[in-house]
N, C-alpha and C positions, 0 to 999 in steps of 0.2 A: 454698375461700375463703382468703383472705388472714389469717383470723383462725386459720388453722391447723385445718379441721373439715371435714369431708364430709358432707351430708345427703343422702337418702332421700327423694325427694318423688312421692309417688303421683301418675303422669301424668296419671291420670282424675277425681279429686278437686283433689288439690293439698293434701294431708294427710299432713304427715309421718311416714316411714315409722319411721325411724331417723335418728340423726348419731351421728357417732364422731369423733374426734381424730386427725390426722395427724401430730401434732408438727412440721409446719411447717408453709408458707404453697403452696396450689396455684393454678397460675398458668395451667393448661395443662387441657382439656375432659377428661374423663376417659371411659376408653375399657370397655364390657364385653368378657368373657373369660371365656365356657362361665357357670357362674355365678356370676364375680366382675368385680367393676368395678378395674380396674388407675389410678391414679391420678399423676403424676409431680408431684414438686413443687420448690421453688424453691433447698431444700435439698441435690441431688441425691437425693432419696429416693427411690423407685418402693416402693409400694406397694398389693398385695391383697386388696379386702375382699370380704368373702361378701356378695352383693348382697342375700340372702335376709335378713341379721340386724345386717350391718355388722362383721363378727368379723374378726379380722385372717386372711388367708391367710400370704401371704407379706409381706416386707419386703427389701428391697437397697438397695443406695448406689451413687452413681458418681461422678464430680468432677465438678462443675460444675451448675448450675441446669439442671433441666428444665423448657424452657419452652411448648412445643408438646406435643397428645397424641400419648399412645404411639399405633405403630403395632401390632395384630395380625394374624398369618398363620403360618403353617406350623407352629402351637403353641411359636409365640416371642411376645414382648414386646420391638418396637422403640422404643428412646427417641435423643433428641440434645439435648446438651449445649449451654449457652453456652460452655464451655471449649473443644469445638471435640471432642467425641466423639461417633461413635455405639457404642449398644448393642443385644446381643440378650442376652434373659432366658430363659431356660423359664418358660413360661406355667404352668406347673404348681407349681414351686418357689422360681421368682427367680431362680435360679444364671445367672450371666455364662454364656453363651456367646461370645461372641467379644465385639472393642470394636474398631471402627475411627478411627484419627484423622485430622481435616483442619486446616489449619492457621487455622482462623478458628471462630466459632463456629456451631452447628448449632442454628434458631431455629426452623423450620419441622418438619413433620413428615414421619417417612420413609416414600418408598412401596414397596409391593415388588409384584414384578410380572415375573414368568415366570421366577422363581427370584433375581431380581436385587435387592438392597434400594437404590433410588436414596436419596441420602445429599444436602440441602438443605444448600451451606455459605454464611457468608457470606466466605469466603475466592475468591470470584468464580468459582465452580464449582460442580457437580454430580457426584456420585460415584457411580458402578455397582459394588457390591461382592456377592459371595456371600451372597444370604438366608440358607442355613446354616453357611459359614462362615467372613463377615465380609472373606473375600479381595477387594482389589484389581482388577476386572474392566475398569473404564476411567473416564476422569473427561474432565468437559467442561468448556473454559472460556469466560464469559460476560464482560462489560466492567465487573460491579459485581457487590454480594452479591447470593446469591441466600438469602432470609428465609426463603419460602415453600414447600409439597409442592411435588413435581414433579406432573404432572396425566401419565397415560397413556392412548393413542387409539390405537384401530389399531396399534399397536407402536411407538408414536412419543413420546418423553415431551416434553414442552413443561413449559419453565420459566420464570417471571418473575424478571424480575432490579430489583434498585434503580434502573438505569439506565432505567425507562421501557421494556424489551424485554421481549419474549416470544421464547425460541429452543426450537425444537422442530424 
């Protein structure tokens, strides 16, 4: 929430489980993680709570707002920046694994998909870089930002751009 707080809400009832404090504002769907809900928020903060009691797991920072959910896979924690960054976390600790920059900012959420983390910029491109480690593999360019995931189909990613396109 905006009010800086996480709740806990029993899917089957609708009877709060937990809330805990984020110390800032989350802007962005929050993602689970074996058994922790990983959460990004507006502050660049990325944090871990125990889904089970709401305890803090881990905590990190990056620059910039995170404004899409993280992405998980490969026992990482993908986020992207409005500053125009992505990141990978370990999913276990938080620790930075790698950070890739694009020159605009990263609104959307990242996909990864056959080792590859597609990178959502609005610098009017799409970025292929190493799921493990965050290298440079190819980028594509479109005619406007691109806000949103990439979507992947039969080995094909198709992306929306601001422009009214879809290129895949």
């Amino acid at each position: 929430t905006f009010g800086g707080r996480v709740h806990a809400i029993d899917a089957d009832n609708g009877t709060e489980r937990w809330n805990t404090t984020t110390n800032g504002a989350v802007a962005a769907t929050p993602r689970p993680v074996g058994e922790m809900v990983v959460v990004g928020q507006y502050d660049g903060t990325i944090t871990a709570f125990n889904a089970a009691d709401g305890s803090r797991s881990w905590r990190s920072s990056v620059a910039g707002s995170v404004l899409a959910a993280p992405t998980v896979a490969n026992g990482l924690v993908y986020v992207g920046t409005r500053a125009g960054t992505a990141h990978a976390l370990d999913a276990t600790s938080g620790s930075e694994r790698w950070q890739f920059s694009t020159d605009a900012g990263v609104y959307g959420s990242i996909t990864v998909t056959n080792g590859r983390a597609l990178v959502p910029s609005n610098d009017n491109r799409v970025y292929a870089v190493g799921a493990t480690d965050g290298r440079s593999r190819w980028s594509y360019a479109t005619d406007a930002g691109v806000l949103a995931a990439p979507a992947v189909v039969n080995g094909t990613a198709y992306v929306g751009s601001t422009d009214d396109t879809v290129y895949g």
